[in-house]
C-alpha positions as a Python dict, from the first residue, in 0.01 Angstrom:
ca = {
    (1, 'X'): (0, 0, 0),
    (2, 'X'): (328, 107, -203),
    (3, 'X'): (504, 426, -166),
    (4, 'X'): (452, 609, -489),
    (5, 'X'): (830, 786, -572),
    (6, 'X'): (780, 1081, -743),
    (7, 'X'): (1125, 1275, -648),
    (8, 'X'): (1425, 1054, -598),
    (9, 'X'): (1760, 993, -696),
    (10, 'X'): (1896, 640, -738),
    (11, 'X'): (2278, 505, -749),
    (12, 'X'): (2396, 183, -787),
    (13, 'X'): (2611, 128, -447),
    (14, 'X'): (2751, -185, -564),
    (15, 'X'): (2952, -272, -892),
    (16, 'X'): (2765, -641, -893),
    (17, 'X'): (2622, -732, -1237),
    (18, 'X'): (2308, -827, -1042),
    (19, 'X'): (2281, -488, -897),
    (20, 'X'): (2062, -584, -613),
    (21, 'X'): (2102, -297, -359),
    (22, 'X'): (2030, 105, -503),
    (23, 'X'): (2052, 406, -292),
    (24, 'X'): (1743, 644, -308),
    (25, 'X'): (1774, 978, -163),
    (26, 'X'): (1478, 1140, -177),
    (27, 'X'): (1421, 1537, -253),
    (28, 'X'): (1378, 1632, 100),
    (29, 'X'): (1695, 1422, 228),
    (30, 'X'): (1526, 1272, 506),
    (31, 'X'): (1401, 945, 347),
    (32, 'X'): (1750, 795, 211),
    (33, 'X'): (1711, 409, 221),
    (34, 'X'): (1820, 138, 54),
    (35, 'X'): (1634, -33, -214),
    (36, 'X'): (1718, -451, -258),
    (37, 'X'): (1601, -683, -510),
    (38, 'X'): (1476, -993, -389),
    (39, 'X'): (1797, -1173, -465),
    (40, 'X'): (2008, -930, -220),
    (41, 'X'): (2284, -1078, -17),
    (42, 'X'): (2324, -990, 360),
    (43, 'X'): (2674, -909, 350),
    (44, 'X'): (2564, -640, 82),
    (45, 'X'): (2328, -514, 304),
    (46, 'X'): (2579, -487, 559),
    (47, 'X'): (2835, -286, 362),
    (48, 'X'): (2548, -58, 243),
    (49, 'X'): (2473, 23, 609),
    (50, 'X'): (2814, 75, 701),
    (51, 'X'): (2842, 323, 380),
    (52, 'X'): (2521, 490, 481),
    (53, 'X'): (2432, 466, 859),
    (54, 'X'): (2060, 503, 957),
    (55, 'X'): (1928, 402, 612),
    (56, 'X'): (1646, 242, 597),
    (57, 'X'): (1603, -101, 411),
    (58, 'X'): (1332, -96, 158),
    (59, 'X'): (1238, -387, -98),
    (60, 'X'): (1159, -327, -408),
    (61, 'X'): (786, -441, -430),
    (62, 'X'): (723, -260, -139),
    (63, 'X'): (760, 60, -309),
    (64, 'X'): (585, 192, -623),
    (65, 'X'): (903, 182, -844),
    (66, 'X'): (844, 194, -1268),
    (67, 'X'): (993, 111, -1547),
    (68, 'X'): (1186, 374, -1699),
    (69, 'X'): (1144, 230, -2035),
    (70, 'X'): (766, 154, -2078),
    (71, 'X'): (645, 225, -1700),
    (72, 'X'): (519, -96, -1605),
    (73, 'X'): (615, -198, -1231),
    (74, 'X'): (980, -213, -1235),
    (75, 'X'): (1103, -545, -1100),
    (76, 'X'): (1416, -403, -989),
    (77, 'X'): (1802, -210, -1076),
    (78, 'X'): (1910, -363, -1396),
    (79, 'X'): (2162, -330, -1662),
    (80, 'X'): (2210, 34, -1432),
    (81, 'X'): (1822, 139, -1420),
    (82, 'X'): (1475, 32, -1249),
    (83, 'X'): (1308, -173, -1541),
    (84, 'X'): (1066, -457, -1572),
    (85, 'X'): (1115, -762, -1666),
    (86, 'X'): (990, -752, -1984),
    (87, 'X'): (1211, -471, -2064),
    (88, 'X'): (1469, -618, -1925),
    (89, 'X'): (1495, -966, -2098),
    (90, 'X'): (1416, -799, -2461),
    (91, 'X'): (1772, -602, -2330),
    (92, 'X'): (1948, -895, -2224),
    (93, 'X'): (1823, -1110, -2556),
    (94, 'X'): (1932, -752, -2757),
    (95, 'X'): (2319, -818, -2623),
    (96, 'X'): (2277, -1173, -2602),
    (97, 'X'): (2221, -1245, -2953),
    (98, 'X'): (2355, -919, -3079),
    (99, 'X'): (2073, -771, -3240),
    (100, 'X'): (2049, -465, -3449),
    (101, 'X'): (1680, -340, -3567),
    (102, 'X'): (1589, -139, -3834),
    (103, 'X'): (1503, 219, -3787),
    (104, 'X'): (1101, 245, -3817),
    (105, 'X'): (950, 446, -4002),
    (106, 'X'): (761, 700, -3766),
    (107, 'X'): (1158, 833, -3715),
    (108, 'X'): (1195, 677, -3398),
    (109, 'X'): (915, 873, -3222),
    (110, 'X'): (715, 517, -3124),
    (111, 'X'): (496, 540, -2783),
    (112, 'X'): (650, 287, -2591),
    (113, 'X'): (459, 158, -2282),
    (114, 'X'): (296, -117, -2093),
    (115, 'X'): (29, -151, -2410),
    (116, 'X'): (266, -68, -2710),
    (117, 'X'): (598, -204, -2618),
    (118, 'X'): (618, -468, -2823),
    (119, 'X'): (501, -276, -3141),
    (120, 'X'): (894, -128, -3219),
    (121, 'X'): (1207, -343, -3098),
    (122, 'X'): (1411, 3, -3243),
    (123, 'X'): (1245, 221, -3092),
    (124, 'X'): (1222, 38, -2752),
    (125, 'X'): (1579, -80, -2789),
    (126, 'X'): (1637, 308, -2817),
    (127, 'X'): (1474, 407, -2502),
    (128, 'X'): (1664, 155, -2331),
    (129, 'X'): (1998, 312, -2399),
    (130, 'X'): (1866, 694, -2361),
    (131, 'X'): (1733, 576, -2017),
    (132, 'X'): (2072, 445, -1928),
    (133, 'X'): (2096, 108, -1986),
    (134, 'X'): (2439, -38, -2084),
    (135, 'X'): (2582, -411, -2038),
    (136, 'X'): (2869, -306, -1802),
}
């Protein structure tokens, strides 16, 4: 059953563009571990022990991590924040092909979720960046 994380902190340890390995420390500061994507390398697994010794190694779909753009099961640290993939390709396609979408007409106060978050590309676009995302 996956850990649900309410309370945590997360930093990318690793200036990769695949950001595979995230520190969590968790309220209490007993629980720090080490979050990897599925395409995490060994050797930086290896550094992130030697950064933080007695960290625990954690995967991602063994915890309860969401999106922090529509909340759907985050698939892992990317573009510098736990998001989906949905949420992340319509970010990568955004910089990819340069897009720029027109405001809507609610004034940008769209729902976006799991259900809605195809409904307004602005408006999702715009959660992306307020949540953190960013191509570097």
């Amino acid at each position: 059953m996956p850990s649900q994380l309410n309370h945590y902190s997360e930093t990318n340890l690793f200036n990769s563009t695949a950001n595979e390995i995230t520190y969590l420390s968790f309220n209490n500061g007993q629980h720090d571990c080490c979050l990897l994507n599925d395409s995490a390398k060994h050797s930086e697994l290896d550094k992130c022990f030697q950064i933080l010794p007695g960290c625990k190694q954690l995967y991602t779909q063994e915890l309860d991590v969401r999106c922090r753009i529509c909340g759907d099961q985050a698939s892992g640290f990317h573009y510098g924040v736990h998001s989906c993939e949905g949420c992340k390709g319509f970010f990568r396609r955004t910089l990819k092909k340069q897009l720029v979408y027109t405001p809507c007409k609610t004034g940008s106060q769209c729902r976006i979720d799991q259900i809605t978050r195809n409904k307004c590309q602005y408006c999702r676009y715009q959660k992306c960046l307020n949540a953190g995302m960013s191509q570097d």
